[in-house]
N, C-alpha and C positions, 0 to 999 in steps of 0.2 A: 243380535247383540254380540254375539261370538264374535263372528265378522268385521265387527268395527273394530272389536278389543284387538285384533289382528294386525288388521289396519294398521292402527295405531301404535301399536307396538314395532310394527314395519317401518313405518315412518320415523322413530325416534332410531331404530337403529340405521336408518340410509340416513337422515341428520347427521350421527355420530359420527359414522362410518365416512363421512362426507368432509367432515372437520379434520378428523385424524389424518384423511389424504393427503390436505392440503396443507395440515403443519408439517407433514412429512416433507411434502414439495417446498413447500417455503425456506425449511432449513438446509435441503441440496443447494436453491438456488444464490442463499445466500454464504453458503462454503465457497459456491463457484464462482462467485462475484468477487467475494474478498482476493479469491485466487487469483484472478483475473486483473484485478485493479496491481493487486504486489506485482505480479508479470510485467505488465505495461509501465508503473510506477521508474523500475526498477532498468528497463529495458532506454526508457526516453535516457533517463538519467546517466546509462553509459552511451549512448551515440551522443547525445547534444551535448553532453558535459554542464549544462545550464542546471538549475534549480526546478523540481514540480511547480506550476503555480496551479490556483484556485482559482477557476475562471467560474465566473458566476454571471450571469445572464449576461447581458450587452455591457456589462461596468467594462473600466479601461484595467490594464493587468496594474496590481500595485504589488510589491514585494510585503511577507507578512512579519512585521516588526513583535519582538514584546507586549508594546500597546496593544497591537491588534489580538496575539493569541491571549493577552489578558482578559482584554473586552469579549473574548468569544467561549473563554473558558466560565467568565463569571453568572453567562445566563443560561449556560444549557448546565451547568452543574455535575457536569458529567466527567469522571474519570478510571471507569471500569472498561469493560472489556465491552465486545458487540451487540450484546444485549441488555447492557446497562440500562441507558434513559430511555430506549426506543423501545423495550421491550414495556415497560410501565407505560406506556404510552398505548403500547396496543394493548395492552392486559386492559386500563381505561377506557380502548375504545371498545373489546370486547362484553365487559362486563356493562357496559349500557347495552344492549341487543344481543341476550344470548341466541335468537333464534333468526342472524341473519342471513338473507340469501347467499348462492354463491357467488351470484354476480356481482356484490357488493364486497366480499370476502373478498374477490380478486383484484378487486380496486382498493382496498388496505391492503394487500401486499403490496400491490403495485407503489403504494406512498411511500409502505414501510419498507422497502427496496431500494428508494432513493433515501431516508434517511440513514439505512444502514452504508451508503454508497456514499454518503458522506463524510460522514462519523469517521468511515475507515480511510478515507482519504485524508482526514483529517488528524488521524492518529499515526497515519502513515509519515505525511509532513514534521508533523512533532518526536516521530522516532529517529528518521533523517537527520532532522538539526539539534537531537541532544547527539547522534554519534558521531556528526562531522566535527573531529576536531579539528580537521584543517580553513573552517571556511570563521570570518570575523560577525557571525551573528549575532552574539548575545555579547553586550558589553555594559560596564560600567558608567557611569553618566555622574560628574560632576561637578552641582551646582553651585551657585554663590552670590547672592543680592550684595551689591555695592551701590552706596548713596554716592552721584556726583552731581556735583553744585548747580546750579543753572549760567548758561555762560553769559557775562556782564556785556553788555553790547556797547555801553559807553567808557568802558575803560579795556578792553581787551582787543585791541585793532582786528585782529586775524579773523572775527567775529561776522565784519561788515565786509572784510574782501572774500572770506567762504561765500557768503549770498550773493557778490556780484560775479565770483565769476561762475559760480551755477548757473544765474541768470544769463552770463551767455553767454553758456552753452547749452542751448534747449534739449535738457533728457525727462520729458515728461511724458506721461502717459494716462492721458486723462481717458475713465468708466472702460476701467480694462475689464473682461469679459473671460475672466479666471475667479475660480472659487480657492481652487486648493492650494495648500502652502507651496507644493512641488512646482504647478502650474505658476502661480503667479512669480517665484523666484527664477525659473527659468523662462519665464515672458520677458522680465526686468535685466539680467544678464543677457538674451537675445539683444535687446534695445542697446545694448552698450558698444555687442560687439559689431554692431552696425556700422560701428567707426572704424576704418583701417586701423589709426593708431593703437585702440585696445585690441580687436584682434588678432594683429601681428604677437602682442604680446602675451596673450593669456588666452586661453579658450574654454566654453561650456565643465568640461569636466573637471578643468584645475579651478576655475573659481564654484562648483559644486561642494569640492574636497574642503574650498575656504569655507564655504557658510555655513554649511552643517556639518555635522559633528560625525558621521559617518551616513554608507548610501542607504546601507539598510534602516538605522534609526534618522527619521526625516527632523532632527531637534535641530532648530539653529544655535549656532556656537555661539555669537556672541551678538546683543541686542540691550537697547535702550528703552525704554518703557516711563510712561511717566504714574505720578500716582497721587491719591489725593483722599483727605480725611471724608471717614463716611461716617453717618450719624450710626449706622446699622454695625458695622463691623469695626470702624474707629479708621480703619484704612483700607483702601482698596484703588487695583490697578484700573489707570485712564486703558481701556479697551479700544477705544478709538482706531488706535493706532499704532502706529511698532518702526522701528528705527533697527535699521537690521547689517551689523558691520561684519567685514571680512580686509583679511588682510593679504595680498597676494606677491611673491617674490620677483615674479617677473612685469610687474608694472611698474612703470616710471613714474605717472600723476595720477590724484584724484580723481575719481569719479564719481558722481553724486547722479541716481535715476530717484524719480517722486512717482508713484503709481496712485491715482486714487480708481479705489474698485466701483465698477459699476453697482454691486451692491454686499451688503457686510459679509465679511467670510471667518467664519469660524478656523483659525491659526492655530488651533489648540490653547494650552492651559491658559489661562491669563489674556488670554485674542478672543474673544467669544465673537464680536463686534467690529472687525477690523474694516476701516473705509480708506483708511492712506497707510501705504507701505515705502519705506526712503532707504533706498541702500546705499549703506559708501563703502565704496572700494579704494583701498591706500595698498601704498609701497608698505613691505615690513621694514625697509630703512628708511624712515622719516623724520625730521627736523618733528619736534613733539607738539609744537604748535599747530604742525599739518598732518598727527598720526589719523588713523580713521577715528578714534574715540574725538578728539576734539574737535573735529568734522562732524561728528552726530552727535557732540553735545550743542553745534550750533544748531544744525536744523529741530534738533528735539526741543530746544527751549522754543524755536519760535511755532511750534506744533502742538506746544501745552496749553495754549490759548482756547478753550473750548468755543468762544466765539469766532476766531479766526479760520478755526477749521470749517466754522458753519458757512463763513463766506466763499471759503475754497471748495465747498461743496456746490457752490454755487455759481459758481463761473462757468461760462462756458466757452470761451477758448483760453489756448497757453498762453495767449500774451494779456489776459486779464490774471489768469493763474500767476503770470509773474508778478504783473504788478501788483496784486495783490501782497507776494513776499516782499518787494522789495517797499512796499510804504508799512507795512510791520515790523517790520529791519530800521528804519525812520524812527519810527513810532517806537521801539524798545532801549535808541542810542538816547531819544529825551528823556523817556520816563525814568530810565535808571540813572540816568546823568542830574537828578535831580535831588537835593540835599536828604530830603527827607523818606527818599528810597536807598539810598548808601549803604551795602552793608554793614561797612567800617567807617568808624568817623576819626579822623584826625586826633591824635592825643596830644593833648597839650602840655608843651614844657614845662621846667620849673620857673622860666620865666615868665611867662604865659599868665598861669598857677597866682604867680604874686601880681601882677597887675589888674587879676581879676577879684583876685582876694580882700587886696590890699588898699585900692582903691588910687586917689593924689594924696598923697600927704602934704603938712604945710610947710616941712623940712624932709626934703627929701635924702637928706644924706645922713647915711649909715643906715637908710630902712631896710636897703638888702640882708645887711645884717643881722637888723633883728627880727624879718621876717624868717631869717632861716633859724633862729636860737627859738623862736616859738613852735615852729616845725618839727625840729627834734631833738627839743628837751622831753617832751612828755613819751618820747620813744628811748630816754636815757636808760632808764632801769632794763628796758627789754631788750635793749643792747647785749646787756650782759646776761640776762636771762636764756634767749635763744639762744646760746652756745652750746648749753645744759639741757635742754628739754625739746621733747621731739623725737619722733620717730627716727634711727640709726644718724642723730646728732652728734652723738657722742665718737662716733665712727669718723663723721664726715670732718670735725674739729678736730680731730688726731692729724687724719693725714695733710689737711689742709695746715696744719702749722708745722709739720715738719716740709710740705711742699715750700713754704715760704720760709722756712728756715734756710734750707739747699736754696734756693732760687735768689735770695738776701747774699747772703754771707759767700758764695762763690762768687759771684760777679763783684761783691766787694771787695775780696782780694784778689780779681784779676783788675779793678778797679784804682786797688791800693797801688800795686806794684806799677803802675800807666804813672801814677801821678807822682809814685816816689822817681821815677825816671824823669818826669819833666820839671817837677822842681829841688830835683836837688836832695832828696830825703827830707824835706819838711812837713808835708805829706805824705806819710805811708801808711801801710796794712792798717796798722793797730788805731790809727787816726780815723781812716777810713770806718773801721768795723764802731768805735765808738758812736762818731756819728751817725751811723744807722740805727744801733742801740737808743741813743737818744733823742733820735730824729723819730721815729718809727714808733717808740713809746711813749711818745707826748703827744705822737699825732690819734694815736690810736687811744688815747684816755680822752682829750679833749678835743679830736677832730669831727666834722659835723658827719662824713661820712664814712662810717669807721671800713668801707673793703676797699678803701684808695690806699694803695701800698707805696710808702714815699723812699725813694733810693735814689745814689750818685749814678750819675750815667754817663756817657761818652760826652754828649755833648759840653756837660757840665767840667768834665775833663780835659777837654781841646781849650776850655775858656780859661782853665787853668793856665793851661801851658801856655795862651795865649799874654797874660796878666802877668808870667816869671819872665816870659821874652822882652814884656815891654820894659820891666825894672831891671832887665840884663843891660837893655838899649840905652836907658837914661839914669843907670847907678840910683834904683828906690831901694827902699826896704821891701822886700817879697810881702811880708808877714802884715805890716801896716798897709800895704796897696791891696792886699786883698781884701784884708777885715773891712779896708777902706771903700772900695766895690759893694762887698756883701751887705755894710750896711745901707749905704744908698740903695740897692737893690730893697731891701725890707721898708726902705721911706716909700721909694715908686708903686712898690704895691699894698702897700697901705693905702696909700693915696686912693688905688685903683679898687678898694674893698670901701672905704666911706663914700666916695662917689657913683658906688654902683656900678662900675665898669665891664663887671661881669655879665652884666644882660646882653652886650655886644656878642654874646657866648650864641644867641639867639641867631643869630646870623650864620654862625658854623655850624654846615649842613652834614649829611651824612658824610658825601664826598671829600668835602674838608679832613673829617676824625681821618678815612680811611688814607688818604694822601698820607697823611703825616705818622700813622700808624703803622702803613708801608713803611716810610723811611726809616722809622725805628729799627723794624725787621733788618731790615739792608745793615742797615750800623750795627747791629749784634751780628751776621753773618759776617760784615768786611772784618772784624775785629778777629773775626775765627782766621779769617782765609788768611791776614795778613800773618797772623801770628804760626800759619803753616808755613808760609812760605819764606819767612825769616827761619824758622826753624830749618827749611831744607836746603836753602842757601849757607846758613851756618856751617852743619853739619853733613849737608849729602854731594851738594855742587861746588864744594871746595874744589881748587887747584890739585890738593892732592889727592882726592879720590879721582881727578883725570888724569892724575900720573904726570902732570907738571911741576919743574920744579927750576927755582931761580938760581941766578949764581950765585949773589950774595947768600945765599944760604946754605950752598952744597958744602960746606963744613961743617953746618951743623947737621943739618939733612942725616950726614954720613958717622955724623958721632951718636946719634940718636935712629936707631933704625926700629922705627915705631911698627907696630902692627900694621897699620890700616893703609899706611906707605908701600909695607913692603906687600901687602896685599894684593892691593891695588897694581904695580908695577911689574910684580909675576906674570898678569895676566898678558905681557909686552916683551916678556925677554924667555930665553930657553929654558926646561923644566930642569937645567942640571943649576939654576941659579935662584930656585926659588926656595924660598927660605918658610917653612912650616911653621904659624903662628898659632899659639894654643890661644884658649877663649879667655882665659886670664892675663893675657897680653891686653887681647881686643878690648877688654873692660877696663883694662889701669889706662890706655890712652886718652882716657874721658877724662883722667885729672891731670895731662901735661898743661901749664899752661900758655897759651902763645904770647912770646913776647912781643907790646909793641913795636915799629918799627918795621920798614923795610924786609929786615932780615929775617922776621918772628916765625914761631913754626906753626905751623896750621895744622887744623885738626881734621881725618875723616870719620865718624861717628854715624855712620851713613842707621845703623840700627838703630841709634837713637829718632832717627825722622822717620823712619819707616815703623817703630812704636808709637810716635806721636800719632800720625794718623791712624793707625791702629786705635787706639784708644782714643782719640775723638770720634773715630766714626761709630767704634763699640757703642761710646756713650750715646748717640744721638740715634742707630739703632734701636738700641735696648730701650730707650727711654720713649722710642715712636712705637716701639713694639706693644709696650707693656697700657703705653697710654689709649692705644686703640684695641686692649684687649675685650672690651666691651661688646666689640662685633664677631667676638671668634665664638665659635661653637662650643670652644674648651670648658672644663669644669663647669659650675653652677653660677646663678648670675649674680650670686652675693660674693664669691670667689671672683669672679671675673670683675666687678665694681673695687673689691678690695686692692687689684693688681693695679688698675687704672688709678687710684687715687695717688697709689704708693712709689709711681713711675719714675719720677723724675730722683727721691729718691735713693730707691734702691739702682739705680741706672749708676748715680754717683760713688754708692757704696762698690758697687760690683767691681765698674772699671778702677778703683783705684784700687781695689786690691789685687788686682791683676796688674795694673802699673807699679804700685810701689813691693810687692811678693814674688807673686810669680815671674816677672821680669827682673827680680832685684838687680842682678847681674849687668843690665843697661843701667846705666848708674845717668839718669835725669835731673839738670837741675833744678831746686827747688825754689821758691820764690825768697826774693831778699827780707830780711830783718833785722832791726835792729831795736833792739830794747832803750825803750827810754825813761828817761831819770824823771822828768818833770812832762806831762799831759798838757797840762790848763796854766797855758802863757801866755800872759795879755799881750796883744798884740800895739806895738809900739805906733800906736797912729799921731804921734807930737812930732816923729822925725818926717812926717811928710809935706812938700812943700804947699804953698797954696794951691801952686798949678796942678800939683799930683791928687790934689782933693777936687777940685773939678772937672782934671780928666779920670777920675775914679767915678764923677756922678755920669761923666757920658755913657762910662761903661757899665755902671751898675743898672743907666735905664735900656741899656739894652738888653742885660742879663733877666732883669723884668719883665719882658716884652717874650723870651724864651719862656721865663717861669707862671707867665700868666696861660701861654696857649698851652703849655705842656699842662699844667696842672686845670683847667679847663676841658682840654682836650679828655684828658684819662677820665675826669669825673663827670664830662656826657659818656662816656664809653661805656661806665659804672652803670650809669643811671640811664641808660639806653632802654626804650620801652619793652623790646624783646625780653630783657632782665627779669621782669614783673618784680621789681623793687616797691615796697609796700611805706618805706616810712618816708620819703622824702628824698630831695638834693639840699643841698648847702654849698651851693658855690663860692658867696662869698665868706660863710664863716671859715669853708677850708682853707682857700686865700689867706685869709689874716691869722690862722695858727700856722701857717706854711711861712710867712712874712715872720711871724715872734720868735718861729723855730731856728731858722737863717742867721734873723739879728743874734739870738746868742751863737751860734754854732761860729758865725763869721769873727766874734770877739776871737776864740780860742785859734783862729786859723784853723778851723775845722771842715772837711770838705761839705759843700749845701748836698742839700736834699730835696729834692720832689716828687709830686705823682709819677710816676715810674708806667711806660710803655712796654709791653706787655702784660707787665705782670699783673696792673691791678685789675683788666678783664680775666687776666688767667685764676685770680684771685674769687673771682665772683662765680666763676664755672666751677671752682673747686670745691665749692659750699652749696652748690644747687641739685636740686634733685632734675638727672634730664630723662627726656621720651625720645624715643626713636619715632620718625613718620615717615610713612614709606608711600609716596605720588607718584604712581606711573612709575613704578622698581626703582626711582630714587629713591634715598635715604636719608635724612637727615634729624638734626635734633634740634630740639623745643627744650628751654627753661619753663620747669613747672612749678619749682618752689627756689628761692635761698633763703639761707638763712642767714639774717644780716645782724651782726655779732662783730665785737671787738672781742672776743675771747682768744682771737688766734693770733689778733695782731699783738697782742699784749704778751701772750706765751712766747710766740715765733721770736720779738725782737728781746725778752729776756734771757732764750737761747743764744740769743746771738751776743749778747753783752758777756754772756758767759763762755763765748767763744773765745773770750781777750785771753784767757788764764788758760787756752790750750796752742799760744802761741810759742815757738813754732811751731812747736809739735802739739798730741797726732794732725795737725791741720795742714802740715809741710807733707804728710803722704800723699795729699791728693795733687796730682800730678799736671801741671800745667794745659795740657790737651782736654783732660776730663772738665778744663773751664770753660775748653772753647768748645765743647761737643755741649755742653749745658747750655752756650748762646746759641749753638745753632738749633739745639729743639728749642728754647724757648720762643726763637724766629719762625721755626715750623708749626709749631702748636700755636702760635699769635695769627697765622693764616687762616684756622677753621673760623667759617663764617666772616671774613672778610670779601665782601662784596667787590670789589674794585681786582681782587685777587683771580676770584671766580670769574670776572668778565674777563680775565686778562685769557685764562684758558681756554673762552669760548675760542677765541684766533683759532686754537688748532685744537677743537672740537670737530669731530662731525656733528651734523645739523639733526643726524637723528636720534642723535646721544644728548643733546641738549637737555638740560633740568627742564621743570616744568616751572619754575619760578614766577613772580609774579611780572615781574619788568619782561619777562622773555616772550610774558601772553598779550602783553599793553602796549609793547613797543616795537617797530618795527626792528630789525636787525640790524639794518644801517648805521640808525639812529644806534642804539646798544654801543656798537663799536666805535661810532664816530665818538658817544661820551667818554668811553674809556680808552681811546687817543687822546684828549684832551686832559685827563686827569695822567694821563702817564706823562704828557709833556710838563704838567706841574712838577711830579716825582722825580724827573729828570734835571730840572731845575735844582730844587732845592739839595738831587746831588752834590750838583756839582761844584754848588757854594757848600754844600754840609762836608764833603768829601775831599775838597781843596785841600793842596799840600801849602798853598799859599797860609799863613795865620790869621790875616787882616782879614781875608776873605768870609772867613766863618762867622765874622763879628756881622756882618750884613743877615747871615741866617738868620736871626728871628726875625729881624723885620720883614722876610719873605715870607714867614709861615701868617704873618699878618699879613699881607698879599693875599694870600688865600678866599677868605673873606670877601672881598670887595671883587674878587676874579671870578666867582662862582656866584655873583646876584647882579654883574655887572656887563660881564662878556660870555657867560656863556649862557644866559637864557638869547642872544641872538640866535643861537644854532637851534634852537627844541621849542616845540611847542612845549606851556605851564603842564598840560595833564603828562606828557611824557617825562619830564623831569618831578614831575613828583611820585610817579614812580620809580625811576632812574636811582631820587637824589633823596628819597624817604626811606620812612624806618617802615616795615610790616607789619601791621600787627594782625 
């Protein structure tokens, strides 16, 4: 019994004795492995200069990204030291058999040796790339979901020539025999560079750099994915498949590869399932309708078809795989080309509107009329209400009636002083400013569309001067030949308001407004340019600033030894003859005056032209500056809206205090006036003969014929869909208060008035709430609200009636340049959003700077420019009758602008397909 207790006791202590050996062994070997792995680790790493990899059984070597050490940190749970997780593991496996052999002991270590040989290899990687700070492993990543549209097949051309010319050129690769994202984007890049032409230009590693987002993170940079509502999560991505773009600098064209996988491959996030992979490769300088995005939004739309893809899985050679694309290419140009798949449907005019409303009547004349008094009367009261109420209304009404205050009243008296010039002083300022007062405030209490802003304009002005020449020619009465004109003019469009004549308005297309709304442009700038260069002719290019001087007048020359003379001629003779002029010479020479004649002395004032432009460009500057402060970064965006509204302005106020102050010294002259005794004098129409009353009605129907498209023209501009104008058009009730306005204005000899180019779109922009939209890093803006209100026209023009009683003055400080720098922004700010404009700078656009517009994605480019040659040679026309020094010649002007019309529904649908001109020659909406 002793003996066994012995025994036993022997044996529990050679156990013990037996275990303690071999943890003792187990902890040297694993000191000497760790040693050994840092040795080697440490060793490869300075001879190859490469990176340790993980090589794990027969796998291919991949580099170990974030994801991966994420995925490998989150299951083994482990971030202690060597005996952390591996040590619980054998503690686990010991404490199931405490009484196991050795031979079994040595086979857990032998495991627990390779876990430890792991672990430390693996903490060893992870110590490496937290202290390389020179290597790009760990980075930032990006992301951004953008919804884009599905591309229209039957309105966007570029649609159907991407699919034909993929089709041939065969880059397909049909049951490729890759799983991995790495593998299959470099199977598909091989394919490509299979062609000379791409690999001359690009090779494997620079389009690697394009598609994914760095070597070590395998993320592609940029991709198309379609998506679709799930009853389970409400939305979720089509998995199918993936559209995968890169953009590369050293490629010339397109390339489009389609892989479908022999079977689905897990792409990572959102790819669980992928069977077709599409890459496009673009130039970074691309025409935008060929960038890589508009390239994969063509093959992605026709990819979304979950039945399409089932037949493409199903094909068994390329050339069914093509034909397959190309009878879905077919098949997408009908189906969306069909009325009741349209995104967008056509909006219907105000003419349109009344024949649909309105029905036949049994007396058709004067319906126009009261179809527009029933239109908006009931929108009377809120006329006046929306001026008042409403989010920063009160804001938007301030500046918009002092913007039409300055935008009025300037052009009126560079308006005044044209017509006192051409008739003689019968027409001047104070004439001029009335008539706007009273024209502008009668139109604006009882006109149907109260943001039509009615003012004298050049053209109205030429017809003047045309109308005093003819009564110079045959000894009329000025004052009864005009009233006598003016009235016939208000019979002719009377006429044209009871018989509805205004629906012909239906016919004046986009193209139409924008023609004639160009030419406006052009007349406010020629009126700038002319009035510089009468000014530097005057004063800069005199005879005597070149130091020339006549016989007949070197006695007076010589008795009069002016500044700017003797200035000037210094520059010509020895410095012992030059004569020292102080700055108070140079200023008093502004008031010698030249006498008529031969002999008269001339002036050089050369500082006065060189202020003029100074202060016109100031204005036209300051006033672009301030009106586009909306895109500057500067202060806050209700500070930056305030600057923009208040542009034009403070533009006004600025430079004329810098012209009439700070320059005081240049002594500028002011505009003419004369104070008159009597206003409102009936114009003598008994002293005109018969003949002069019928040639008063030839000319009054043509002055008609002006006043119909003008005032037409502004109020489709008005009432342009883009606007989102809520209460209605009134074409012909504006006509017939525009007719009533005239008739009395014409009694007094008072200049007419009408819808006014540019102001009354600039009038509508100035009361709108706008959005930026930014397509493809263009930029542009959206009308989201106006507010349609007489409150400002009603203010603005009792400003300006209260302008009369600050004649001359303060109104004589604002300095004749600050008029013509106010027509030339009003001509630059009348460009935003002129179509006809923007095409004009495609010409000398690059193709890969081109907008994304809608015409640029529907029409070929040819087309594009061939329409806008054709609309310029109209513009050029009615130059050069609008522009004639000849007088008679400008009498034919309106009947040209009626040309118009009949030129654009008549000859130029021979050059364009209907779907390309109604994009061309429509409105957007």
């Amino acid at each position: 019994m002793a003996i066994i207790m012995i025994y036993n006791a022997c044996a529990k202590l050679f156990i013990r004795y037996t275990q303690t050996f071999f943890k003792h062994l187990q902890n040297k070997v694993e000191s000497c492995e760790y040693e050994r792995f840092k040795c080697s680790d440490m060793s490869d790493a300075e001879t190859s200069g490469d990176d340790p990899t993980w090589h794990s059984g027969n796998h291919e070597e991949e580099a170990v990204g974030p994801e991966d050490v994420q995925l490998l940190e989150v299951p083994n749970g482990s971030h202690g030291g060597p005996s952390g997780n591996s040590s619980s593991l054998l503690t686990s496996s010991e404490s199931s058999s405490p009484s196991t052999p050795p031979g079994l002991l040595k086979g857990i270590l032998k495991n627990r040796l390779e876990t430890v040989e792991s672990n430390d290899l693996y903490r060893q990687e992870r110590r490496r790339r937290h202290s390389s700070a020179d290597e790009d492993d760990f980075a930032l990543l990006h992301g951004r979901f953008e919804k884009v549209p599905l591309k229209d097949f039957h309105a966007e051309i570029r649609a159907f020539k991407d699919v034909e010319d993929f089709l041939s050129r065969t880059l397909l690769m049909l049951d490729l025999q890759k799983t991995g994202l790495t593998q299959i984007i470099e199977a598909m890049v091989q394919k490509l560079l299979e062609k000379k032409e791409v690999s001359a230009q690009t090779s494997l590693e620079e389009a690697r750099h394009a598609i994914f987002t760095q070597d070590s993170v395998h993320t592609l940079s940029k991709t198309i994915q379609g998506t679709m509502t799930s009853e389970v999560s409400g939305f979720d991505f089509d998995q199918n498949w993936i559209c995968v773009m890169c953009d590369i600098p050293t490629v010339t064209k397109r390339h489009v590869v389609i892989a479908r996988l022999h079977s689905p491959a897990n792409l990572g996030s959102n790819s669980h399932e992928v069977q077709f992979v599409i890459l496009v490769m673009a130039p970074v300088r691309e025409k935008s309708t060929k960038s890589s995005l508009e390239t994969a939004r063509t093959f992605a739309t026709l990819f979304l078809d979950i039945d399409f893809r089932h037949q493409l899985l199903l094909a068994e050679s390329e050339y069914e795989f093509k034909q397959l694309l190309h009878t879905r290419t077919k098949l997408l140009i009908e189906e969306q080309g069909l009325p009741e798949n349209r995104k967008s449907h056509l909006v219907l005019s105000a003419f349109e509107q009344e024949e649909q409303e309105g029905g036949k009547a049994r007396c058709p004349l004067g319906q126009g009329l009261i179809r527009d008094l029933k239109r908006r009367l009931p929108h009377y009261v809120s006329d006046f209400r929306d001026g008042f109420v409403g989010n920063k209304t009160i804001h938007k009404v301030t500046s918009t009636t002092f913007f039409l205050y300055f935008a009025c009243v300037l052009p009126n008296i560079a308006f005044g002083m044209l017509n006192d010039n051409n008739t003689a002083g019968v027409i001047d300022v104070q004439k001029v400013l009335f008539s706007q007062c009273v024209g502008g405030l009668l139109f604006a209490i009882f006109g149907g569309q109260p943001l039509i802003v009615l003012l004298t304009t050049a053209p109205l002005a030429l017809y003047t001067k045309i109308i005093y020449s003819i009564c110079e020619d045959f000894d009329l009465n000025f004052n009864a030949m005009f009233a006598c004109t003016g009235l016939w003019n208000a019979f002719f469009l009377l006429i044209f308001v009871f018989f509805n004549t205004s629906k012909l308005m239906k016919y004046s297309s986009r193209s139409t407004e924008e023609v004639f709304s160009l030419f406006i442009t052009f007349a406010f700038s020629a009126d700038a340019i002319k009035d510089t260069i009468k000014d530097f002719n005057k004063n800069y290019n005199t005879d005597v600033c070149h130091g020339v001087t006549h016989s007949n007048s070197t006695n007076q020359n010589a008795s009069f030894p002016t500044n700017s003379s003797l200035t000037t001629v210094s520059a010509m003779t020895t410095a012992s003859t030059v004569t020292t002029v102080s700055m108070v010479n140079v200023t008093n020479s502004s008031m010698l005056a030249a006498p008529s004649g031969g002999g008269g002395i001339e002036e050089c004032l050369r500082e006065n032209s060189i202020l003029f432009l100074l202060l016109m460009l100031g204005t036209v500057w300051l006033g672009i500056t301030l009106f586009n402060f909306t895109k500057t970064p500067f202060l806050n965006a209700g500070k930056r809206e305030m600057l923009a509204d208040y542009a034009l302005p403070v533009a006004v106020l600025v430079m004329s205090f810098f012209g009439s102050y700070v320059f005081r010294e240049v002594h500028m002259k002011p505009f003419k006036y004369k104070a008159r005794e009597q206003m409102f004098e009936l114009a003598p129409l008994h002293l005109l003969p018969v003949g002069a009353v019928f040639a008063a009605a030839g000319l009054g129907f043509s002055l008609s014929l002006l006043f119909f498209m003008d005032q037409n023209i502004s109020s489709a501009l008005v009432n342009a869909p883009s606007n989102k104008l809520k209460k209605g058009a009134a074409y012909h009730w504006d006509l017939f208060v525009v007719a009533v306005i005239n008739a009395f204005l014409s009694i007094f000899t008072m200049p007419w008035v009408h819808a006014a180019l540019p102001h009354s779109p600039l009038h509508v922009r100035a009361l709108a709430d706008l959005e930026d939209r930014v397509d493809q890093g263009h930029v542009h803006q959206i009308v989201v609200h106006v507010r349609e209100t007489r409150v400002t026209g009603i203010i603005s023009h009792v400003m300006i009636g209260l302008s009369m009683l600050m004649l001359p003055y303060p109104l004589a400080y604002i300095p004749r340049p600050v008029l013509d720098g106010l027509f030339i922004y009003v001509a630059i700010t009348a460009l935003y959003g002129n179509q006809l404009f923007d095409r004009i700078l495609l010409f000398f656009t690059e193709q890969s700077a081109y907008p994304p517009n809608h015409y640029i994605r529907r029409v070929p480019q040819r087309k594009i420019h061939l329409f806008t040659t054709l609309q310029l040679i109209q513009l050029v026309v009615l130059c050069v009758f609008g522009f004639s020094p000849i007088p008679y010649m400008k009498m034919v002007f309106p009947v040209l602008i009626m040309l118009l019309m009949p030129i654009r529904h008549k000859i130029i649908p021979n050059f364009f397909e209907p779907k390309y001109l109604k994009a061309l020659d429509g409105h957007a909406h």
